[in-house]
LOBAKOL-658455 format. One record per atom (N, C-alpha, C, CB): x, y, z. Coordinates in pm, whole numbers, plus 50000, padded with zeros to 5 digits. Glycine has a CB too. Layout:
BEGIN
XYZ/...
***
This chain:
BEGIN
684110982883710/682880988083763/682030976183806/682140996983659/681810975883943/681220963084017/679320966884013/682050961984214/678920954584024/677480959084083/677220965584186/676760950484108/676110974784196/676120983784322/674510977184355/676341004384291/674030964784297/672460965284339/671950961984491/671710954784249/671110957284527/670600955484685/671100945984763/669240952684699/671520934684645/672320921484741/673550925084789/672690907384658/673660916884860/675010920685009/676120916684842/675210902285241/677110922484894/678570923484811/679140911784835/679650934984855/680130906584770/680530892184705/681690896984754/680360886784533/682560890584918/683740894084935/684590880584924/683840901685061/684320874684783/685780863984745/686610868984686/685680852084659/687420869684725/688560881184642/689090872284531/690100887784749/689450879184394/689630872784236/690630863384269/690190883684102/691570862984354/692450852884329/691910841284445/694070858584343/691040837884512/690290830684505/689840816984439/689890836584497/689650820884360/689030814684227/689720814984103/687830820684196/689550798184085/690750798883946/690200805683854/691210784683867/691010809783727/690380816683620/689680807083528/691370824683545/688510811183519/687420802183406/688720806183288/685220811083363/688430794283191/688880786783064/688360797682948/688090769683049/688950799382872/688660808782748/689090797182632/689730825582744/687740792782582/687550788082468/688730789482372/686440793482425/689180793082284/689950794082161/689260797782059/690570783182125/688910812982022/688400814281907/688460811281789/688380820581898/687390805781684/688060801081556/688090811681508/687510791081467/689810807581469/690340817181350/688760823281199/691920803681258/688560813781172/687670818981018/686360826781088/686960802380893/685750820381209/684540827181270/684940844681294/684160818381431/685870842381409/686490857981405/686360863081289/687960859881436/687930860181181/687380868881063/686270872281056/687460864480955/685320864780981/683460869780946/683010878381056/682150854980947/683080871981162/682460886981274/683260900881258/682740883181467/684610900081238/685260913681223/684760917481090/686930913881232/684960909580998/684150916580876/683220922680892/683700909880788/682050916480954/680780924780973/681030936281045/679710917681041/681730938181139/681640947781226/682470957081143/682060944481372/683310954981071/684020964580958/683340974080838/684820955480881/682630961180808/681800965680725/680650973680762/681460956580665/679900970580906/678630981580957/679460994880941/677970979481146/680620995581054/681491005981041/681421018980882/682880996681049/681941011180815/682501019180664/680821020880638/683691007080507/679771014480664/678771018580599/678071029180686/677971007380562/678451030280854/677711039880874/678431052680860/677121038080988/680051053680861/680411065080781/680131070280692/681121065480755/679921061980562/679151066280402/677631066880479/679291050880235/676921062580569/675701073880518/675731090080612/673901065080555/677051088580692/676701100480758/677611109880657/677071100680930/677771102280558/677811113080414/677351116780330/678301113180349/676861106980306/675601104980188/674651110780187/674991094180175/673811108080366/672731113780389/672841127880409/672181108080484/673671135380467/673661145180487/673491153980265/675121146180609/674501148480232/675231158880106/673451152879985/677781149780017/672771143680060/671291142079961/670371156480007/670151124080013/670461151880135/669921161180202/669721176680133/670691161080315/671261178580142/671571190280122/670991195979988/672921190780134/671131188579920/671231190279738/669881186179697/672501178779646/668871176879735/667381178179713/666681188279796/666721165379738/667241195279870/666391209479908/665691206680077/664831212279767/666281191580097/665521193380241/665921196380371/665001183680270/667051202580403/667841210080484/666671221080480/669451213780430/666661228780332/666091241580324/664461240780380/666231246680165/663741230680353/662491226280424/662221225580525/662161218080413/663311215380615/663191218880771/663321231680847/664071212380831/663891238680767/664581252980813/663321262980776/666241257680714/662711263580670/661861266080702/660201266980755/662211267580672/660191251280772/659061243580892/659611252981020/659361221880928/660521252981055/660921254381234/660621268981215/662861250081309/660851278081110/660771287481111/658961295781100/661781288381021/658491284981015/657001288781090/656911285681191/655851284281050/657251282781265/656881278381464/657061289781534/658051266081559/657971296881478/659031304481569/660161312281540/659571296781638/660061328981591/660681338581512/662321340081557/659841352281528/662331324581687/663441332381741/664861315881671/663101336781982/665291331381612/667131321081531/667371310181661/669341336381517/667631309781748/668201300781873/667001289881869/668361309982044/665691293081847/664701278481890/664561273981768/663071280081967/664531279581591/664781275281476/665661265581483/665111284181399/667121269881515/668251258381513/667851244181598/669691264981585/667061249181727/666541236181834/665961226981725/665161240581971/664941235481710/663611225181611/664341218681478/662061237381532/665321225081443/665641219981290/666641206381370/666721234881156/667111209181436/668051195481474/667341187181540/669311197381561/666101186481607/665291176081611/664501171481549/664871175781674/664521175281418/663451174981306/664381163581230/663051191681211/665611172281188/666521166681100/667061148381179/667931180281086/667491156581328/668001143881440/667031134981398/667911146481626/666001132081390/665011123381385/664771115281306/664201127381389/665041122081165/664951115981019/666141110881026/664731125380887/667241114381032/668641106481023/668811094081134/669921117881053/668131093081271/667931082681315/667131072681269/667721084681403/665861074881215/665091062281142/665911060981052/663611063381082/666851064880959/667371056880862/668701049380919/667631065480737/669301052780982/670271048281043/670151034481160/670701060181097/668951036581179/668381023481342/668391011281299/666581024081417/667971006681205/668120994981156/669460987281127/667490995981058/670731000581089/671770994681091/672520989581225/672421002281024/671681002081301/671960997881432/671790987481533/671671004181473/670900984481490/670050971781520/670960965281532/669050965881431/671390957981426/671870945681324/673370948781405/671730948281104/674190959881347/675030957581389/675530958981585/675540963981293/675040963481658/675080964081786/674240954581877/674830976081810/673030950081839/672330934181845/672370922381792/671380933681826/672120931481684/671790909281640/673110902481619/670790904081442/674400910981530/675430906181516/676410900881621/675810913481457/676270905781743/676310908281913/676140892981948/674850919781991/674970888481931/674250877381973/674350869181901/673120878281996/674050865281750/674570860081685/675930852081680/674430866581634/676790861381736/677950853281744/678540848381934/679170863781650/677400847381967/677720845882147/678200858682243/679060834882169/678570869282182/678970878382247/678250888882355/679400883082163/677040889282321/675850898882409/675090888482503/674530907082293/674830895182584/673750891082717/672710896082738/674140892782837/672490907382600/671270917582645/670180912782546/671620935882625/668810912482662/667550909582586/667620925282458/665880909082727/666520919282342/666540930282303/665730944882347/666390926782204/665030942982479/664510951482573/665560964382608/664190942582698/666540953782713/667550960582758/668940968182661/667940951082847/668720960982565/669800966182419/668900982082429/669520953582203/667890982182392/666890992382355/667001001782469/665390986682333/666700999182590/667131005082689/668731013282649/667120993882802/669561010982661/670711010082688/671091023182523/671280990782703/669771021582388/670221024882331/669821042282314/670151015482254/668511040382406/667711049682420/668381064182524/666451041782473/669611051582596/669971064882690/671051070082608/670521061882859/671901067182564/673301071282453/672251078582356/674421054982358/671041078782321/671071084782210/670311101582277/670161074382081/669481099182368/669351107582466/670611117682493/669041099582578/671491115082570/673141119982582/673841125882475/674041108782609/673281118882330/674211123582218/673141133982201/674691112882079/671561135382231/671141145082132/671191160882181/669681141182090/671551154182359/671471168982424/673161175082416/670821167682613/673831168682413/675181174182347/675411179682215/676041164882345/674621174882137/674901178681964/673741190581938/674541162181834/672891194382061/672011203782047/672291215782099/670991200182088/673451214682204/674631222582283/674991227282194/675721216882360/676161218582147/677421226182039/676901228981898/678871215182009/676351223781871/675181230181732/674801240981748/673781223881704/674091243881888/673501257981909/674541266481907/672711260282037/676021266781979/676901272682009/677561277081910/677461267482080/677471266581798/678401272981659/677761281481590/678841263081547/676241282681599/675251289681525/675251304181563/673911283681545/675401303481696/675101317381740/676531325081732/674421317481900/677531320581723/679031321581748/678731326481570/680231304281814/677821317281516/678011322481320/677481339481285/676571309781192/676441337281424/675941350381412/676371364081456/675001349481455/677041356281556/677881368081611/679161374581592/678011366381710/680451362681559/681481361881512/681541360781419/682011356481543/681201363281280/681121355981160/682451352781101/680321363181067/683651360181172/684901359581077/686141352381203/685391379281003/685751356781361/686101343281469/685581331181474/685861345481593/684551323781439/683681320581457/684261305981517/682831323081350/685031301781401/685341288481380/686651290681523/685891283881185/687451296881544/688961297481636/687831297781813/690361319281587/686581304881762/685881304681923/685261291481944/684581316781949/684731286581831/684431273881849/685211261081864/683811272481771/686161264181813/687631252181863/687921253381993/689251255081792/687871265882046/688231266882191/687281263982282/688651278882224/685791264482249/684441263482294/684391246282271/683231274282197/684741235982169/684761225382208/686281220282235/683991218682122/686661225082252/688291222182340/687751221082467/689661235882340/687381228582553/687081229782710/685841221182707/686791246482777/685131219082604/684081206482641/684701193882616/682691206382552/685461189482536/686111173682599/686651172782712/687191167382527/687681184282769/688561182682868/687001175082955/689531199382930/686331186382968/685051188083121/684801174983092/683311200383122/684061167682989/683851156282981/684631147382989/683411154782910/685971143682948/686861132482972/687111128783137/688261136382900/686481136483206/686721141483336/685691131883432/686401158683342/684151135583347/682651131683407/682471117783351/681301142483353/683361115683238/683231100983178/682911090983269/684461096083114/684151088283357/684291078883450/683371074683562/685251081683497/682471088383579/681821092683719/680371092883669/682371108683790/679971098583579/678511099783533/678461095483443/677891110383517/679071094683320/678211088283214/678311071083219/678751094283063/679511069783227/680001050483191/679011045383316/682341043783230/678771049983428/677481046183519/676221045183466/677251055083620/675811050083392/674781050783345/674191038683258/674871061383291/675851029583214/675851022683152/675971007983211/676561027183081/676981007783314/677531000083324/677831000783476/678381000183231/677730988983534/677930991083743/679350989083716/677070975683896/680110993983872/681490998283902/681700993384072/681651016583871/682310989084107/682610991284226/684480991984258/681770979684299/684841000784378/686240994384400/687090979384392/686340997184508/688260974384337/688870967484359/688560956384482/689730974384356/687910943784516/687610938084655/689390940184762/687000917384621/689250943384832/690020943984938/690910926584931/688910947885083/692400924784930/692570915084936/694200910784860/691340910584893/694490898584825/696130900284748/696030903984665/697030890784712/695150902684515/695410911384391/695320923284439/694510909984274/694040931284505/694160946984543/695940953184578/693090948884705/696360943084697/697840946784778/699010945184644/698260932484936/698240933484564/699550934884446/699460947184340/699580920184341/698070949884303/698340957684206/698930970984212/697390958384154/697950977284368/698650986684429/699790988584470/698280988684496/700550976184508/702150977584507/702600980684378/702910964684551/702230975484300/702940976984153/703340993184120/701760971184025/701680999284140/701641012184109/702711018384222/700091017884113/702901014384351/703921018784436/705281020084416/703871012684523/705391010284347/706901006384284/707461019384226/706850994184152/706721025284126/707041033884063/706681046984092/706791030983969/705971049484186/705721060384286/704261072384183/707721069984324/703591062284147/702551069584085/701261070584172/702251063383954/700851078484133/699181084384220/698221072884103/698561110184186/697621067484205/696281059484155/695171068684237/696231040184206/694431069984146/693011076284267/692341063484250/691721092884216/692711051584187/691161035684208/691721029384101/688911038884170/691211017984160/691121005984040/690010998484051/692270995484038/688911001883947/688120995183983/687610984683870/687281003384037/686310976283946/685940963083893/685100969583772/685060952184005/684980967783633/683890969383584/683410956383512/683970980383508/681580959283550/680880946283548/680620949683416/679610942483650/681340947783322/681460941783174/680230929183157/683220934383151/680740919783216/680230911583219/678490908183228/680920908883289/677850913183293/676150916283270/675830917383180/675500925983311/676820918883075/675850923382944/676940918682824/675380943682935/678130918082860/679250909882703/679650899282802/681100921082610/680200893282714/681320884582719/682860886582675/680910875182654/682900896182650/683790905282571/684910911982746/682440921082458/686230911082689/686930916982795/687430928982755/687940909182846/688060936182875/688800949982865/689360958082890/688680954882857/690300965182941/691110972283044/691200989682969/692880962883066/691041000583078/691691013083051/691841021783156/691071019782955/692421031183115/692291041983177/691561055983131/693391043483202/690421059983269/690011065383204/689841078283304/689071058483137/689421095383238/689221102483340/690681110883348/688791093083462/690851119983426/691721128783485/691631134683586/691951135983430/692811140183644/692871146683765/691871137083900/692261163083726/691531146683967/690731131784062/689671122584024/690001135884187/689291125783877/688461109583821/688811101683781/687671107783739/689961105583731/691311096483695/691241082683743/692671102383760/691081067783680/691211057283708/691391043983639/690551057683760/691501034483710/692371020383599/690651015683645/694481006183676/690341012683513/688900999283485/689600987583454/687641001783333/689300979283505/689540965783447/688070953683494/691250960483522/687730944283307/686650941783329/686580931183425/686090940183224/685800923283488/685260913583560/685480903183480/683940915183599/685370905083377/685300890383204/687180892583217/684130899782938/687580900583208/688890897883250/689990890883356/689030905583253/689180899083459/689970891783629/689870878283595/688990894483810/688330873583587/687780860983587/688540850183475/686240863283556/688920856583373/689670842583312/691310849883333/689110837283100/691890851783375/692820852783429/693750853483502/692830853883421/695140847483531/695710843683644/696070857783728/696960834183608/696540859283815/696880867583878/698220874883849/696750862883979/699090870783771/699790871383681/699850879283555/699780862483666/698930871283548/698220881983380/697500892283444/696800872783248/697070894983534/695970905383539/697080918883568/694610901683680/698310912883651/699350920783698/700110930083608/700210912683754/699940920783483/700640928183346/700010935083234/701310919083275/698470935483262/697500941883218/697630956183304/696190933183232/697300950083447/697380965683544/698770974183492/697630961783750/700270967483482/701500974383430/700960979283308/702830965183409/700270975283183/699920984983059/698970996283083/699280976982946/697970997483137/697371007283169/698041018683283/696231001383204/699051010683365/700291020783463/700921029283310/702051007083576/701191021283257/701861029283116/701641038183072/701841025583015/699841039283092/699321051383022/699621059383088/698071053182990/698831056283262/699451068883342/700571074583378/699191069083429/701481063883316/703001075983317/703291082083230/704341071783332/702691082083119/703191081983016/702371093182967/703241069482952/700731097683043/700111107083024/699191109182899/700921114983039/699231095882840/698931090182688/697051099582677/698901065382688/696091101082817/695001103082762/695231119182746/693751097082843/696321126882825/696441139182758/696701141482636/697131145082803/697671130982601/698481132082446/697171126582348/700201119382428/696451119382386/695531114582256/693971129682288/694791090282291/693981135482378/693181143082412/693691159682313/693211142082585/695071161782297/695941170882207/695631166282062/697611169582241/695701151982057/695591148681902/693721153381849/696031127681881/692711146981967/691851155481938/691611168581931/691321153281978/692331177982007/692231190581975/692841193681847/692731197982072/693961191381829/694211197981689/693491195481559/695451195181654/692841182481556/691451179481455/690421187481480/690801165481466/690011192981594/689211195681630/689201215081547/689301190581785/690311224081536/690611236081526/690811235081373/691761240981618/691521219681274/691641221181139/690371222381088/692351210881078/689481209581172/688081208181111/687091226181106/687161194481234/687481228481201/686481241181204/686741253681141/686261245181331/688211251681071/688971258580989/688521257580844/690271254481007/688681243280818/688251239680679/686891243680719/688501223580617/685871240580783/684611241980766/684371256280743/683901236480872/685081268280815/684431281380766/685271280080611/684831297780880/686091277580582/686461281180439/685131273980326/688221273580406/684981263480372/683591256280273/682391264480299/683081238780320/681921272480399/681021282180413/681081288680332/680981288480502/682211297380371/682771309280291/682291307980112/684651308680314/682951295980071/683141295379949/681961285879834/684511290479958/681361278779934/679481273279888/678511275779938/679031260679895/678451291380031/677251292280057/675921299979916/677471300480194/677331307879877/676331315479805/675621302779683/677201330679725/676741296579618/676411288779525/675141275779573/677831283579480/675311274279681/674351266479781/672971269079809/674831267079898/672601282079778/671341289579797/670941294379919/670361282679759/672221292279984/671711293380149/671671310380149/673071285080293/671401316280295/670931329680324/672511337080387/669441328980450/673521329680392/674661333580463/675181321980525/674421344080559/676421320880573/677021312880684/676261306380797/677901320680743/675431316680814/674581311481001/673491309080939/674231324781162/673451301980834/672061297680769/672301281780823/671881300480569/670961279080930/671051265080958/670721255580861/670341262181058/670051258580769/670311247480637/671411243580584/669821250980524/672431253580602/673861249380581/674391236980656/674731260580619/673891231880751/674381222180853/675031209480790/673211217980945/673941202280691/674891188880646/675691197980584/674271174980541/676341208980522/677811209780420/678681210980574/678031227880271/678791213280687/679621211480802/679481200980814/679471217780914/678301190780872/679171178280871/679401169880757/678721169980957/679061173880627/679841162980516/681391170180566/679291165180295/682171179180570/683851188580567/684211183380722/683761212080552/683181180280817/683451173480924/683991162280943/682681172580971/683051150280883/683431138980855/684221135880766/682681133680841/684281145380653/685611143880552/686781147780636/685581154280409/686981152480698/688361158680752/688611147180849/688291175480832/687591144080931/687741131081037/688141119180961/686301126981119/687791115680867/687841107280719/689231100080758/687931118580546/689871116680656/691471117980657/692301115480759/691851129680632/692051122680868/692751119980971/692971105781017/692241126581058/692141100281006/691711086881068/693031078281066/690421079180979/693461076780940/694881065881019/695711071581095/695971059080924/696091086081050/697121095081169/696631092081311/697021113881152/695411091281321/695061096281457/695161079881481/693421106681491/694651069081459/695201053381454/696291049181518/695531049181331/697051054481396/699061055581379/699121063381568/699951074281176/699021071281576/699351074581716/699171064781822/698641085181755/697751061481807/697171056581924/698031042181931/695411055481914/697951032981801/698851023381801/700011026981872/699141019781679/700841035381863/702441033981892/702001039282082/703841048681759/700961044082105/701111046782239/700691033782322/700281059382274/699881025782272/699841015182309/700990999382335/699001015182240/701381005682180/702960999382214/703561004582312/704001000782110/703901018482324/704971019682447/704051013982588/705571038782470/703051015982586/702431007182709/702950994382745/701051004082686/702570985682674/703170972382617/704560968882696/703480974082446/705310978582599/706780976782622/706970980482808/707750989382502/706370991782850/706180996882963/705710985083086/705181007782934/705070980083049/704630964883101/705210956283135/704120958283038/706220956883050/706810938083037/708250949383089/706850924082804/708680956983091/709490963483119/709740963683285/709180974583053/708320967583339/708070966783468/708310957983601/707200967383456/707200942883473/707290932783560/708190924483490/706020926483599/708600924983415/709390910483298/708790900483269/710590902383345/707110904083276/706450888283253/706140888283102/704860884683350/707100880483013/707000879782870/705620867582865/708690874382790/706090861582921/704920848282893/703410847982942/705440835082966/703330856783037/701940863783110/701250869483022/702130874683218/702200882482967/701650888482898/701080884182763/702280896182898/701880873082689/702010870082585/700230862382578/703510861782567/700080853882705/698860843782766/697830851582743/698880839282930/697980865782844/696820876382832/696170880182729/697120886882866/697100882482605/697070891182468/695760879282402/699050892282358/696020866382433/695750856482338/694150854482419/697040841882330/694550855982583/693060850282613/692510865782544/692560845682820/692650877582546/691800890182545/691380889582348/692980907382617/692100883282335/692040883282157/690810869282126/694120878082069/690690859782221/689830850582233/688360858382251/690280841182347/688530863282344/687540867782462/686280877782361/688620879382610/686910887382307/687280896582220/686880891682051/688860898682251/686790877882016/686740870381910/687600882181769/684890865381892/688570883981814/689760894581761/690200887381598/691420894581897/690460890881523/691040886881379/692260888381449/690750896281226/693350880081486/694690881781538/695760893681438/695340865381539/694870884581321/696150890481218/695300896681104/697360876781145/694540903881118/694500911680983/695040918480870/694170917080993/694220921580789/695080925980640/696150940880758/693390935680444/697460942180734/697900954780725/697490966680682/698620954180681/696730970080587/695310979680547/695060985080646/693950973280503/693810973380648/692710973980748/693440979080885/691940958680766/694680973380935/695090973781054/695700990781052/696180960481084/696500996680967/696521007080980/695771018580949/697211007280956/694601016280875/693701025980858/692351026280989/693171023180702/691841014081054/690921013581101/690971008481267/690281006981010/692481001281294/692451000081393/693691007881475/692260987881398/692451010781624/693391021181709/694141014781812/692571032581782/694310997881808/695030988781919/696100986581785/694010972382006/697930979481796/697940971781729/697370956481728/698860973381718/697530951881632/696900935481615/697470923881740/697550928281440/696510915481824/697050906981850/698400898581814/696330903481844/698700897381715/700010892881644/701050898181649/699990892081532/700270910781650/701780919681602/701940928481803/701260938181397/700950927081873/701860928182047/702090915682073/700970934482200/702480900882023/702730892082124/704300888882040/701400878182151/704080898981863/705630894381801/706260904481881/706020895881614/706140917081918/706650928081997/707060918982146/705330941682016/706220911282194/706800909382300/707520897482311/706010910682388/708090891782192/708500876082213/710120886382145/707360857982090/710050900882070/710840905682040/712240914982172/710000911881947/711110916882236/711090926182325/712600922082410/709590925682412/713440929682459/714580934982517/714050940382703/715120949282396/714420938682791/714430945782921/715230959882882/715250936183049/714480967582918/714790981482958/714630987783103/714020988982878/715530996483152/715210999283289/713831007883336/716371006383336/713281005683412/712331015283449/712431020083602/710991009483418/711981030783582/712231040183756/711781036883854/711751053383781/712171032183974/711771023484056/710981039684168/713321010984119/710371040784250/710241051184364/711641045884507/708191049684433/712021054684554/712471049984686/711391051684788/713721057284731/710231056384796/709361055484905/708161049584891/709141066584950/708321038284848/707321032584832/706191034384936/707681021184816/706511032985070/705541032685212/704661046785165/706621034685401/705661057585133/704461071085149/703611069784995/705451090985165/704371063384899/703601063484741/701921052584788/705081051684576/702221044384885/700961036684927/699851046985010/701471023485031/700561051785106/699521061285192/698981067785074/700201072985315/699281076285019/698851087184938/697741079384766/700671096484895/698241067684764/697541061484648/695961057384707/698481047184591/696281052684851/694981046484896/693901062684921/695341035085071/694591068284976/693731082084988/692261081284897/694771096084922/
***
């Protein structure tokens, strides 16, 4: 995602220009920064447990619920008011962690570019976005409690089933803009190479574009993101820029991986089926602590933190499964890559500058790596690829029409 601002456009095309130098992260610094960022992590999970199940159990769920309810006789604007009442209190306790860990720790270790103006900015619109979404599907499960009381949870799996799809969709197009400038690929030999690549194998690209990462990290990154015609390869600017043309080629082949491979449908399935257990277990914890709970029934919005403590507990659990997947799809990317182009040593270069870039713990505890992280470890894709075997991959015979139709 390139800049879109008023100055005329920058037509030096990336290979142009050698790739700026990537420092060498120290090994012990990394560690400590991943620690911290591990540690904000695990702590803001425990309070979006904590706080909620205090909540619940000193009586102030039942308080807000009925504050909103002197305002207003109607169940649908009760639930509004109680989740901006509640939204509110759970953000002042939570902001400070936020702070620390998404600023200062950011900067602290060289990684951010953002005044703390623009951090604030930046934090004000995500939280904006999250509150009008969680005020959506909040409302939706409530009234679904009132109406369905014994469907409730199977309408609401299906009710946020069709809201990720819609969104995984708008990601690319409206929200990550909001965040972050984009422009197409510059016209030129990396553009003609990468797009050949994707030709090779006769896949539909709808774009590859620049994202200006860079304005604001130092931090690099590549994905795919989106479907059907939003569908597209990001790759950051902090990337192109320290990298050869070479490496960038075998980055573009891992993210080709996904799209053959269809990986954001398959990790988009793994969210759905969390998505139908969670709301499963959650009516059974209704069912079976409301009365003891003091609440008025199921569609009692004071009930809300015991859904998300059975929420986040269930997300809890899942968490290395859903990890464990994402890891091995990333591997077959990987493998898909070096498979493609055969560049073992490109790739191997890439892994190390993006693990630099990235100030990455190469090698973390095994734990940590299978419970918390959804890439495998630097170490363990460059032992994969120093391991790695050629396998065949499917070439297209029409390449000429796989180009017309990609540039479309």
């Amino acid at each position: 995602m390139a800049s879109t601002g008023n100055n005329a456009p920058d037509t030096t095309s990336p290979e142009d220009v050698a790739p700026k130098a990537v420092e060498p992260a120290d090994p012990a610094r990394a560690q400590h920064y991943q620690r911290i960022k591990l540690t904000m992590s695990i702590v803001g999970m425990g309070l979006n447990f904590v706080i909620p199940l205090v909540f619940l159990l000193a009586g102030g769920s039942e308080a807000i619920r009925n504050l909103a309810e002197g305002w207003t006789s109607s169940s649908a604007i009760v639930v509004v008011l109680y989740l901006l009442v509640a939204g509110a209190g759970l953000q002042a306790i939570e902001f400070p962690f936020e702070v620390y860990s998404g600023f200062i720790v950011e900067k602290q270790f060289g990684l951010s570019k953002l005044t703390l103006t623009s951090w604030l900015w930046d934090w004000l619109k995500g939280t904006a976005i999250q509150t009008v979404l969680i005020v959506i599907i909040v409302s939706g499960i409530y009234l679904l409690l009132r109406w369905q009381a014994d469907l409730w949870w199977l309408l609401a799996a299906v009710g946020a089933t069709l809201l990720i799809v819609v969104l995984a969709a708008l990601v690319p197009v409206l929200l990550l803009p909001l965040f972050y400038k984009f422009e197409p690929i510059p016209e030129g030999e990396l553009k003609d190479r990468l797009f050949a690549l994707a030709d090779r194998i006769g896949t539909r690209v709808k774009g590859v574009y620049v994202w200006h990462l860079g304005d604001k990290s130092s931090k690099a990154n590549a994905a795919v993101t989106g479907w059907g015609r939003t569908r597209r390869i990001i790759i950051s600017d902090t990337l192109i820029d320290s990298n050869t043309p070479d490496e960038i080629e075998v980055v573009m082949a891992h993210e080709l991986g996904h799209h053959v491979r269809n990986d954001v449908w398959k990790m988009m399935l793994v969210q759905v089926i969390l998505i139908f257990i969670s709301f499963f277990v959650i009516d059974l914890a209704l069912e079976t602590w409301t009365d003891s709970l003091g609440l008025r029934g199921i569609s009692d919005i004071a009930g809300l933190p015991l859904v998300i403590i059975v929420g986040v507990g269930v997300s809890l659990i899942a968490l290395p499964v859903a990890n464990w997947l994402s890891r091995k799809a990333e591997s077959a990317a990987d493998r898909y890559a070096l498979n493609l182009t055969g560049m073992r040593d490109q790739f191997i270069s890439a892994m190390n500058k993006l693990g630099d870039q990235n100030m990455s713990q190469k090698q973390p505890s095994a734990v940590v790596e299978f419970i918390f992280h959804s890439h495998p470890s630097i170490h363990r894709r460059i032992a994969n690829a120093r391991a790695w075997s050629p396998q065949p991959v499917k070439i297209t015979e029409s390449a000429s029409e796989c180009r017309t139709r990609t540039r479309d």
